[in-house]
Backbone bond lengths (Angstrom), bond angles and torsions (degrees), N, CA, C in turn:
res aa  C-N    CA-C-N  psi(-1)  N-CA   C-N-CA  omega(-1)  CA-C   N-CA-C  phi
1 X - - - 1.445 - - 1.536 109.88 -
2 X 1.541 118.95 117.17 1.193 114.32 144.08 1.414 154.31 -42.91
3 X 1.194 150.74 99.07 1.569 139.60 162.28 1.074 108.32 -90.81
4 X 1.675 97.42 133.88 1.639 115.13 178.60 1.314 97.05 -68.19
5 X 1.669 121.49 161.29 1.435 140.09 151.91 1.276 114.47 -67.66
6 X 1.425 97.45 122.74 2.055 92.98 178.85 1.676 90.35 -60.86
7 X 1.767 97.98 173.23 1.228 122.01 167.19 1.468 114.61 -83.75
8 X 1.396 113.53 140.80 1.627 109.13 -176.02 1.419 105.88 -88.63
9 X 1.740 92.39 148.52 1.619 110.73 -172.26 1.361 111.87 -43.56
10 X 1.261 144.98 168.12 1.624 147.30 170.02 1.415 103.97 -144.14
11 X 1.543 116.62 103.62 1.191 110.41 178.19 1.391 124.34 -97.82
12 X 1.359 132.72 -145.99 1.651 116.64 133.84 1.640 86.67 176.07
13 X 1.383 103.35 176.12 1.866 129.11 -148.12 1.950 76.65 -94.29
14 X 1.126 129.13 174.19 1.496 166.78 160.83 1.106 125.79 -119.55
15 X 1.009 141.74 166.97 1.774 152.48 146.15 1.344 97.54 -31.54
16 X 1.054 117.85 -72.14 1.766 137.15 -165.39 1.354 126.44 -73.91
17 X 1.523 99.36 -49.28 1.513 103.08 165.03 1.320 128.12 -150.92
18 X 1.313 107.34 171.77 1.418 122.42 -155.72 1.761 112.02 -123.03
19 X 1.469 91.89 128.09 1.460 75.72 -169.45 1.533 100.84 -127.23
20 X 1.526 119.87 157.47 1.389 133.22 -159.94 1.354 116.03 -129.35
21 X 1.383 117.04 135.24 1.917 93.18 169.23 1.490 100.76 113.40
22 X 1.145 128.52 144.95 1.493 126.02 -164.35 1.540 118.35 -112.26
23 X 1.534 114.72 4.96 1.266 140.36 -166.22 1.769 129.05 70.62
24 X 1.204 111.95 -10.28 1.675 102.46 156.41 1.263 125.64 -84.02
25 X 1.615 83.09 -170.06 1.808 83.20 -155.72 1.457 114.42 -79.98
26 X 1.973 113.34 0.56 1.434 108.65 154.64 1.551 125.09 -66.18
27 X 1.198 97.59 -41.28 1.608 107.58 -166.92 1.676 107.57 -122.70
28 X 1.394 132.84 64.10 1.551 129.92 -168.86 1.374 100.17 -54.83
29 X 1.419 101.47 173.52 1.890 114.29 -166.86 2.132 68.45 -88.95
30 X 1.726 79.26 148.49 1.750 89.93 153.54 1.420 96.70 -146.41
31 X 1.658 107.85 161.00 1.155 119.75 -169.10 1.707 100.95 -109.57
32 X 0.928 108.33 160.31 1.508 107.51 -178.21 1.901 118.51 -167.19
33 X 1.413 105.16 121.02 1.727 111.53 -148.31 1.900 85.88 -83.93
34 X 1.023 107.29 132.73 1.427 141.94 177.93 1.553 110.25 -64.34
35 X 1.306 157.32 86.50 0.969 159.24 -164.53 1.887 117.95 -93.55
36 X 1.143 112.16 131.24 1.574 100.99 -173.14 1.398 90.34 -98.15
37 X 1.524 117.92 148.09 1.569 122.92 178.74 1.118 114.62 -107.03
38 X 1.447 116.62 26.12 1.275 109.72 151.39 1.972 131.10 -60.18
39 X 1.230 102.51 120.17 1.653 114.87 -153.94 1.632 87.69 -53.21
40 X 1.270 129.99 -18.26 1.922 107.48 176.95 1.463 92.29 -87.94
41 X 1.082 163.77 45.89 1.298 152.38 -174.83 1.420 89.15 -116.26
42 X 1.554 147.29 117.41 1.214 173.72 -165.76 1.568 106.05 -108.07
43 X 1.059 127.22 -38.08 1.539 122.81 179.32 1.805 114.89 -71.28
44 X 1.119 87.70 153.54 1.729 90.41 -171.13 1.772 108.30 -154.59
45 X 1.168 120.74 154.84 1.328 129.04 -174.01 1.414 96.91 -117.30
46 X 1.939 101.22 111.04 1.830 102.25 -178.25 1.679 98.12 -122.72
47 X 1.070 133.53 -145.39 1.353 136.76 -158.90 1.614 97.78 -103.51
48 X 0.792 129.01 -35.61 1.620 141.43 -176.76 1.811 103.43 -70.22
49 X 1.176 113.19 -27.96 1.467 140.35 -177.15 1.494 110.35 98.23
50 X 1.543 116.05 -154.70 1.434 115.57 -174.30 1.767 136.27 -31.18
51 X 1.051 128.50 133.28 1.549 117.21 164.54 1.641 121.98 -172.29
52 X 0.667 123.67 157.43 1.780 143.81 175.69 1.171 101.56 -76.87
53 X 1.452 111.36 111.12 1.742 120.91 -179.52 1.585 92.11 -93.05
54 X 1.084 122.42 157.02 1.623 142.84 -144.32 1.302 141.42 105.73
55 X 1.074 122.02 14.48 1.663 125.01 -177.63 1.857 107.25 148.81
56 X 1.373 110.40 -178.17 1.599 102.48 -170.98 1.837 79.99 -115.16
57 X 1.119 91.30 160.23 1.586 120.11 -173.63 1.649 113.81 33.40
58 X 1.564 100.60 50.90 1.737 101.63 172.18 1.267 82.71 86.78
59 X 1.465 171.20 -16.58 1.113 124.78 -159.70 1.973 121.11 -127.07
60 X 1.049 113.42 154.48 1.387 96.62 -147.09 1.950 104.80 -106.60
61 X 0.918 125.63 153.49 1.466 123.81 169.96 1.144 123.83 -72.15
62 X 1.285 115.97 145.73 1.573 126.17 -162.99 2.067 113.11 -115.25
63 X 1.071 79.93 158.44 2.022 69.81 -172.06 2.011 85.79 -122.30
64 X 1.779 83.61 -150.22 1.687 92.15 -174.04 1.418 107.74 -78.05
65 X 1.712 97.29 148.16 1.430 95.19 -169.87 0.940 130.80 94.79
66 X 1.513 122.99 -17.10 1.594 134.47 -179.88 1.468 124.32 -142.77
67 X 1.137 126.50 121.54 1.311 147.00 -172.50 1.215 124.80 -76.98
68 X 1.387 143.56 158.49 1.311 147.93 179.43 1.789 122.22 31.74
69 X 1.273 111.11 170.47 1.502 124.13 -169.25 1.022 127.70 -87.41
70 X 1.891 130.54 -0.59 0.996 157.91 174.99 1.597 111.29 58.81
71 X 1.249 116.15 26.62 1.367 127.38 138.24 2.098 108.68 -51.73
72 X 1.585 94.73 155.98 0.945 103.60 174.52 1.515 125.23 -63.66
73 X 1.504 137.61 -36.11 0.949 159.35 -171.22 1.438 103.92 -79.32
74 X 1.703 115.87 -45.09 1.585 120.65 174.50 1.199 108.16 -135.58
75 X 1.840 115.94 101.60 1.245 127.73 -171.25 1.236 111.76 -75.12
76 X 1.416 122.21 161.76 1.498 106.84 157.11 1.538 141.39 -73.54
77 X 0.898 146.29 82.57 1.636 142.33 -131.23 1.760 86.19 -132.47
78 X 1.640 112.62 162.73 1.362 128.99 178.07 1.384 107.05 -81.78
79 X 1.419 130.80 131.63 1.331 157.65 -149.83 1.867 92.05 -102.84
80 X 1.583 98.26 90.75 1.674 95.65 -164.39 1.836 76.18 -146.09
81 X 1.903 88.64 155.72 1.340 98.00 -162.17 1.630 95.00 -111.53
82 X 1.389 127.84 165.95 1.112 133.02 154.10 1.779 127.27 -29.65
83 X 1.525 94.21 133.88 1.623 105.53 -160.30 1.361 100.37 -89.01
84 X 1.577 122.32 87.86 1.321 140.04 157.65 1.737 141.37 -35.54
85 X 1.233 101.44 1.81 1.251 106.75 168.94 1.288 127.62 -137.55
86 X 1.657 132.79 144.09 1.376 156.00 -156.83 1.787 115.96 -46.97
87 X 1.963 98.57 -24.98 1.438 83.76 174.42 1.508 114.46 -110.12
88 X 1.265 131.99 163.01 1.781 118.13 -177.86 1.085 128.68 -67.55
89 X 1.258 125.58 144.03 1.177 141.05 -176.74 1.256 114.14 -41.13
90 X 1.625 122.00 -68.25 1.189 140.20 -178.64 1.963 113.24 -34.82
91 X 1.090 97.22 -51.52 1.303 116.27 -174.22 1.805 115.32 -67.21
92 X 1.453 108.19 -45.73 1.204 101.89 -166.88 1.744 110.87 -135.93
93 X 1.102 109.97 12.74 1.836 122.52 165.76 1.451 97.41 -52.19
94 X 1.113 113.63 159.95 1.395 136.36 159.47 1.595 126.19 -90.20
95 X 1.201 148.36 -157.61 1.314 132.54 147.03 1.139 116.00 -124.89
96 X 1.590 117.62 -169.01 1.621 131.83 -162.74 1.549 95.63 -132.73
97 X 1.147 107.15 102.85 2.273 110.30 172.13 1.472 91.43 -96.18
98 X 1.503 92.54 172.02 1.578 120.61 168.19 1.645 114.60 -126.46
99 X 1.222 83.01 116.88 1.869 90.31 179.90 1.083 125.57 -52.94
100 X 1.641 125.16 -167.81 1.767 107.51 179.78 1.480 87.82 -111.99
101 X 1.454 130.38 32.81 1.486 127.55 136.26 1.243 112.20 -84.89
102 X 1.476 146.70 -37.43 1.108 139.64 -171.15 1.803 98.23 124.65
103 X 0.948 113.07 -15.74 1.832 124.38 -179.84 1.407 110.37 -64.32
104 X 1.610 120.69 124.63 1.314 134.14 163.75 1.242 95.43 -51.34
105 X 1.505 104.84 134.24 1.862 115.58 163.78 1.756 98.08 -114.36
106 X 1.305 98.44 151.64 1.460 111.07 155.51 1.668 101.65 -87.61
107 X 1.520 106.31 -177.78 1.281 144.46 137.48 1.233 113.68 -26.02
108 X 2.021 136.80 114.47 1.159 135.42 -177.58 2.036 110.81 -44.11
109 X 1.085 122.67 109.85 1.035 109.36 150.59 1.679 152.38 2.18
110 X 1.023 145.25 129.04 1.495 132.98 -160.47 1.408 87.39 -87.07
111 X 1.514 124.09 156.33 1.258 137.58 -176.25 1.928 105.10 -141.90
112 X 1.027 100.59 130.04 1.772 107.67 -178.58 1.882 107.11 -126.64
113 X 0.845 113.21 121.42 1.613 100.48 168.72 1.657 103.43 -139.54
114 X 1.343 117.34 -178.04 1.551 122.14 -179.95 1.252 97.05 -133.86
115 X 1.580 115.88 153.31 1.441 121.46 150.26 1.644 116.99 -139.30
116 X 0.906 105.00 129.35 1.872 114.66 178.88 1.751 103.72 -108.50
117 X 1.641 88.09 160.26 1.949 102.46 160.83 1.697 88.15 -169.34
118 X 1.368 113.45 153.17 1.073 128.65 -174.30 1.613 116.81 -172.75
119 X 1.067 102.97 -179.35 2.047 98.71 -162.78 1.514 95.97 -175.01
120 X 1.251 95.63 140.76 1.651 114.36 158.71 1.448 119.40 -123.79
121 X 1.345 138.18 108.11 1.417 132.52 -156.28 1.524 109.03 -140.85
122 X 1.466 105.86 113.96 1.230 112.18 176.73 1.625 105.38 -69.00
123 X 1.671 125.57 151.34 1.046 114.07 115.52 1.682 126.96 -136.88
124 X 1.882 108.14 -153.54 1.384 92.66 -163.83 1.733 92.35 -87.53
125 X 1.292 101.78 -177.83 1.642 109.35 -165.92 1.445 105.51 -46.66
126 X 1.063 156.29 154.99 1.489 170.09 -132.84 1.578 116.60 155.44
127 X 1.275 87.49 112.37 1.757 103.68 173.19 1.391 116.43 -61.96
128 X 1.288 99.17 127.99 1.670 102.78 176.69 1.594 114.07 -101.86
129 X 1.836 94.53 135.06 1.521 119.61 -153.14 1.168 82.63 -36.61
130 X 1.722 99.08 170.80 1.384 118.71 177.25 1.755 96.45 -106.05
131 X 1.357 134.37 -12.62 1.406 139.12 -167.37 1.281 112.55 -88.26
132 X 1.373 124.01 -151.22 1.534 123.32 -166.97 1.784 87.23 -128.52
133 X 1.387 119.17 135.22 1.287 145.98 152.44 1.395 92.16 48.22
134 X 1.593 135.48 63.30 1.351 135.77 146.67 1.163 110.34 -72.98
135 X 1.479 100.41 128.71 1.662 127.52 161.93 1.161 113.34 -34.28
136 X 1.459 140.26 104.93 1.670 134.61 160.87 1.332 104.56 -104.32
137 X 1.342 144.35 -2.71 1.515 131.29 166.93 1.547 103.21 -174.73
138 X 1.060 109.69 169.14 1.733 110.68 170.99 1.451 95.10 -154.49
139 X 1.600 104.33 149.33 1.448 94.91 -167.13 2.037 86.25 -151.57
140 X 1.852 98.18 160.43 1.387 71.93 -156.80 1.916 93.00 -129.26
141 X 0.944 113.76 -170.15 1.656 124.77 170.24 1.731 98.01 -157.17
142 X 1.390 88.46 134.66 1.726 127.71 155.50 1.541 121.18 -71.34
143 X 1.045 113.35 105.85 1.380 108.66 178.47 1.449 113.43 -120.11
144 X 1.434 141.23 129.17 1.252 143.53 -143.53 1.443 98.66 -144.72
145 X 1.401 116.76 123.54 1.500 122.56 160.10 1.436 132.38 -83.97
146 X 1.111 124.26 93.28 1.341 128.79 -178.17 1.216 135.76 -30.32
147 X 0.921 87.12 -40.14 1.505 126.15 -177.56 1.962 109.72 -60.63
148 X 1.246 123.48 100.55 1.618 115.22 178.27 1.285 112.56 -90.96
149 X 1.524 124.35 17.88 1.443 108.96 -172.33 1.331 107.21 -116.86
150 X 1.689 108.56 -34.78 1.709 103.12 -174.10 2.080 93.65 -151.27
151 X 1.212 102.33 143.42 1.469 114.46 144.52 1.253 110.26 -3.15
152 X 1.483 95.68 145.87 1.725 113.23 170.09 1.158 104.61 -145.28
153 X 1.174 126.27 171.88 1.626 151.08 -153.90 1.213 101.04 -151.57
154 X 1.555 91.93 107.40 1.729 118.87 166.18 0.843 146.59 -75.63
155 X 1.432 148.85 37.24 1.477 134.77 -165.69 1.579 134.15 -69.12
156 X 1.526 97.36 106.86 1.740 105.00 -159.71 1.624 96.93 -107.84
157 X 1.134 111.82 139.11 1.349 146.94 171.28 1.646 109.79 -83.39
158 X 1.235 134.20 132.99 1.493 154.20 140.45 0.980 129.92 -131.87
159 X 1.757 92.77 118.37 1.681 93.37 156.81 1.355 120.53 -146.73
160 X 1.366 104.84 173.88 1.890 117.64 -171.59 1.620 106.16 -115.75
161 X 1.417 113.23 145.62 1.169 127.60 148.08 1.630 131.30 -131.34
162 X 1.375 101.43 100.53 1.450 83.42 176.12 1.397 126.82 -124.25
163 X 1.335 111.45 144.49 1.313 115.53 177.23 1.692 129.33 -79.92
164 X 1.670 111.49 132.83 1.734 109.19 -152.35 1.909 75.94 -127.28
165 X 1.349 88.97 155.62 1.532 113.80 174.04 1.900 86.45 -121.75
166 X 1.219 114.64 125.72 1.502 136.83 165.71 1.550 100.62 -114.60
167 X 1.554 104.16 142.05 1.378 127.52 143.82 0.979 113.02 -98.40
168 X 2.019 107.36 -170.19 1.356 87.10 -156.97 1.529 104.23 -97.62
169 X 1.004 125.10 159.71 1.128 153.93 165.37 1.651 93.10 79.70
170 X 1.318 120.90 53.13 1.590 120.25 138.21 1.289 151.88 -99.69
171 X 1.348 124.35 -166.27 1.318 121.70 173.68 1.174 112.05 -150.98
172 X 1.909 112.84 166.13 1.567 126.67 179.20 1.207 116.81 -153.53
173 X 1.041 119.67 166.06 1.329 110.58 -173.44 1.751 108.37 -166.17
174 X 1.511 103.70 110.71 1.542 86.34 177.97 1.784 97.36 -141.34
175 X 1.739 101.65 163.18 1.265 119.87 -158.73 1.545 121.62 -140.12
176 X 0.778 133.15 -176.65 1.681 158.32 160.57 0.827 126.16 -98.81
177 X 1.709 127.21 85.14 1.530 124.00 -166.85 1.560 96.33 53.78
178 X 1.398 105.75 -148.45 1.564 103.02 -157.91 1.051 111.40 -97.21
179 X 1.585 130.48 26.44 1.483 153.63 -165.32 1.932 88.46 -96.90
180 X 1.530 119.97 127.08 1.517 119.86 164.54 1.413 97.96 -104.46
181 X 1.609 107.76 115.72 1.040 121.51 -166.30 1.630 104.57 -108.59
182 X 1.559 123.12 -31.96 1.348 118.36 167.54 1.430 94.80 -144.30
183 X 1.964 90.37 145.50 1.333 114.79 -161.88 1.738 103.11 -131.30
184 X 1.372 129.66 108.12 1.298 110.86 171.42 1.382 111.45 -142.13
185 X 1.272 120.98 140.91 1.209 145.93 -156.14 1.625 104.90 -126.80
186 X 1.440 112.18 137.45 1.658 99.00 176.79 1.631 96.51 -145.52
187 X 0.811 97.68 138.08 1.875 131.49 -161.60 1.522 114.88 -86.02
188 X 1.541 95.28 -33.30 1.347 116.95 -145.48 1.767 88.71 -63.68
189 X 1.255 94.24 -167.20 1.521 123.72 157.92 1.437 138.22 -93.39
190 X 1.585 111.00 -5.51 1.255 119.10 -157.74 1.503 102.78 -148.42
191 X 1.632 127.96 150.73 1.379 120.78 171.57 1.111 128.37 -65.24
192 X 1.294 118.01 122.04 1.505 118.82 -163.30 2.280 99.87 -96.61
193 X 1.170 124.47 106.47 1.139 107.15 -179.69 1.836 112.99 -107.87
194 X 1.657 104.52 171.48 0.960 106.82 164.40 1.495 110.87 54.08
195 X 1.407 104.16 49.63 1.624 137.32 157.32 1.519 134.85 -109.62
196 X 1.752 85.26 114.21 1.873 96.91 -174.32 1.262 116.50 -163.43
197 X 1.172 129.07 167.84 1.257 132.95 171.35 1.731 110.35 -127.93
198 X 1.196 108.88 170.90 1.579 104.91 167.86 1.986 104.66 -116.09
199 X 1.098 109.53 136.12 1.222 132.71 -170.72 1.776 115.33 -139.71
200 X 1.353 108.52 126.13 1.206 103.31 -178.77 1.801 115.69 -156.38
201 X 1.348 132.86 164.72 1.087 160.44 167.17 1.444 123.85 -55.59
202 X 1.271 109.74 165.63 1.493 110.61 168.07 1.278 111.73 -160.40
203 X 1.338 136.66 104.48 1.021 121.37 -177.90 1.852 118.98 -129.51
204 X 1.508 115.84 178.24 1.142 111.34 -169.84 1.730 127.43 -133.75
205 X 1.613 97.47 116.05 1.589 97.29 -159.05 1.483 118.49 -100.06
206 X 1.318 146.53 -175.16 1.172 154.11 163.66 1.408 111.52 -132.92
207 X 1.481 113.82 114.23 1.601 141.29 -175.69 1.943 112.15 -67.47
208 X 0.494 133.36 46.09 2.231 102.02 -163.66 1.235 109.29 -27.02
209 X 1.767 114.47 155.09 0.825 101.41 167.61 1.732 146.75 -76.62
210 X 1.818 106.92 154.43 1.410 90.86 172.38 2.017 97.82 87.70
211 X 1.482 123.05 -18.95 1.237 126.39 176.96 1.535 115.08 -104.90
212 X 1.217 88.68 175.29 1.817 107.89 169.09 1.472 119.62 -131.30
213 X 1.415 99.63 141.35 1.637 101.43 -169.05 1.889 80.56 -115.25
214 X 1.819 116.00 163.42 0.903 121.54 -172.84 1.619 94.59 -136.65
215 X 1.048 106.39 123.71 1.702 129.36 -149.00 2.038 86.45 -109.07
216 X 1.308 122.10 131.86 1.818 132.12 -144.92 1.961 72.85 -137.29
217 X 1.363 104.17 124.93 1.612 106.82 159.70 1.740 93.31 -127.43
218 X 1.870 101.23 117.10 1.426 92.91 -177.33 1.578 91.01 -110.29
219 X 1.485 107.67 142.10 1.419 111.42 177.27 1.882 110.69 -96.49
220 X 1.052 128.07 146.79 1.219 106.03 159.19 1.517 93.36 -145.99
221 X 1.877 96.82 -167.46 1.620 115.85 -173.01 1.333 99.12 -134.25
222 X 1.417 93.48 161.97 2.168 101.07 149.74 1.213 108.14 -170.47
223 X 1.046 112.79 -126.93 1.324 102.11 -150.85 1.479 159.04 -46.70
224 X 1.263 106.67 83.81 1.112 126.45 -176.40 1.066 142.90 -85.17
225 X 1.789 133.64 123.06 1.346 103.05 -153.13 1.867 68.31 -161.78
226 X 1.428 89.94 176.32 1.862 117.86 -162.86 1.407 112.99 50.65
227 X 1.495 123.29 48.13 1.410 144.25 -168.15 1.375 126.23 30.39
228 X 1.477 91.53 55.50 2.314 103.81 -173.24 1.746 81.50 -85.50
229 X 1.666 82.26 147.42 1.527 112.12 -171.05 2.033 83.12 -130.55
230 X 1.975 84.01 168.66 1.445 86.00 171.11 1.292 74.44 -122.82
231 X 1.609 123.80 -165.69 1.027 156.02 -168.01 1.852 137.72 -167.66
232 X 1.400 101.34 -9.19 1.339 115.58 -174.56 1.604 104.24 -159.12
233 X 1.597 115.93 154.32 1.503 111.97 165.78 1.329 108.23 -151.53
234 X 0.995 110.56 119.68 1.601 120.71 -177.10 1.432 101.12 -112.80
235 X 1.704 103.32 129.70 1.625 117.48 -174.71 1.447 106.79 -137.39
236 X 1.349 112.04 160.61 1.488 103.10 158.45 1.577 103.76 -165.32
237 X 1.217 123.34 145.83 1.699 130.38 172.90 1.740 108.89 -118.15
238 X 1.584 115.97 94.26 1.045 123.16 157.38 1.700 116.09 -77.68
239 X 1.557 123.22 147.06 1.299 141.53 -167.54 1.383 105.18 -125.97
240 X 0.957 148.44 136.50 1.776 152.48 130.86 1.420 105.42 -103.74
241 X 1.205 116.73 127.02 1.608 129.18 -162.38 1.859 88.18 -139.48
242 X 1.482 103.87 122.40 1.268 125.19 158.31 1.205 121.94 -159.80
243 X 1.724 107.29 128.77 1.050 128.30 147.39 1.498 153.63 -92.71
244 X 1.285 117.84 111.69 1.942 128.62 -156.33 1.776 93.68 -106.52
């Protein structure tokens, strides 16, 4: 009697696994799970067989900033406290980015800075125009937002003082752009000198960000008459620049 020869086993390797051994009882087939070594790859082949190294029963440890074991019952969620103030959250929170380190960011920071320029400048007696709001100087300030992410809000201050020598029965008149901001007239009989007040502005600008706007204080005069001179000009352009 003949017996046929079985056919020999035909195995082959997978994606996943790998198998060894030729199937008798010298050398049995074994199976063997294929592991990618990429260093985030968490699975591992231990004596118990397959599993996800990271925590005991599936669940993984948490550091600062993060809450629970990521079990089903206690997820992992961000370790954040009650929202303490009167208006809602939804509406007016800020957000949380991730840098191109991998670092939680807040919300850009509030940024405040100042900028001033100012002058005191004699000169010699000088007739004041006889016209309406002529230009006698313009003087300027730089104002720069620090800030590279968003707009700022400027509130700049100007003011003038200048000093007028009147005879008698004159007048002067000097201003802010075409604003007559001091007006004096003298009646008297006699030269009245080294008359002024300081008077000034307030106004309100918008920066872009990461730029500078350049803030122009033009002073002028007019009408002047019974030969009033000025003699001095005291200016100054304060800035408060913030961006929220």
């Amino acid at each position: 009697m003949i017996t046929a020869k079985p056919a020999p086993l035909v195995v082959a390797d997978s994606s996943c696994i790998t198998l060894r051994g030729g199937g008798t009882t010298a050398a049995p087939l074994i199976a063997s799970p294929r592991l990618d070594p990429n260093p985030a790859n968490l699975l591992a082949c231990g004596p118990g067989g397959l599993l996800v190294a990271g925590g005991a029963g599936g669940t993984v440890a948490t550091g600062c900033g993060l809450a629970g074991d990521g079990s089903t019952g206690n997820p992992v969620t961000a370790a954040t406290k009650a929202w303490p103030h009167p208006c809602t959250i939804d509406s007016t929170a800020g957000g949380v980015y991730c840098d191109s380190a991998g670092v939680l960011r807040s919300e850009p920071r509030t940024m405040a800075s100042n900028a001033t320029a100012e002058g005191n400048q004699a000169y010699p007696a000088t007739l004041v125009p006889a016209g309406s709001d002529v230009v006698v100087t313009t003087k300027t300030l730089d104002m720069r937002n620090p800030d590279t992410c968003r707009p700022a809000l400027a509130y700049v201050n100007v003011s003038i003082d200048v000093d007028f020598n009147l005879p008698a029965n004159s007048s002067a008149v000097a201003g802010i752009g075409d604003d007559d901001m001091q007006a004096f007239v003298n009646r008297g009989s006699s030269t009245a000198t080294g008359v002024h007040t300081q008077v000034g502005k307030l106004w309100r600008r918008s920066i872009p960000a990461g730029g500078t706007l350049t803030e122009p204080l033009v002073i002028t005069m007019g009408r002047g008459t019974g030969g009033a001179t000025y003699t001095r000009i005291q200016w100054s352009i304060r800035a408060l620049i913030i961006s929220v």
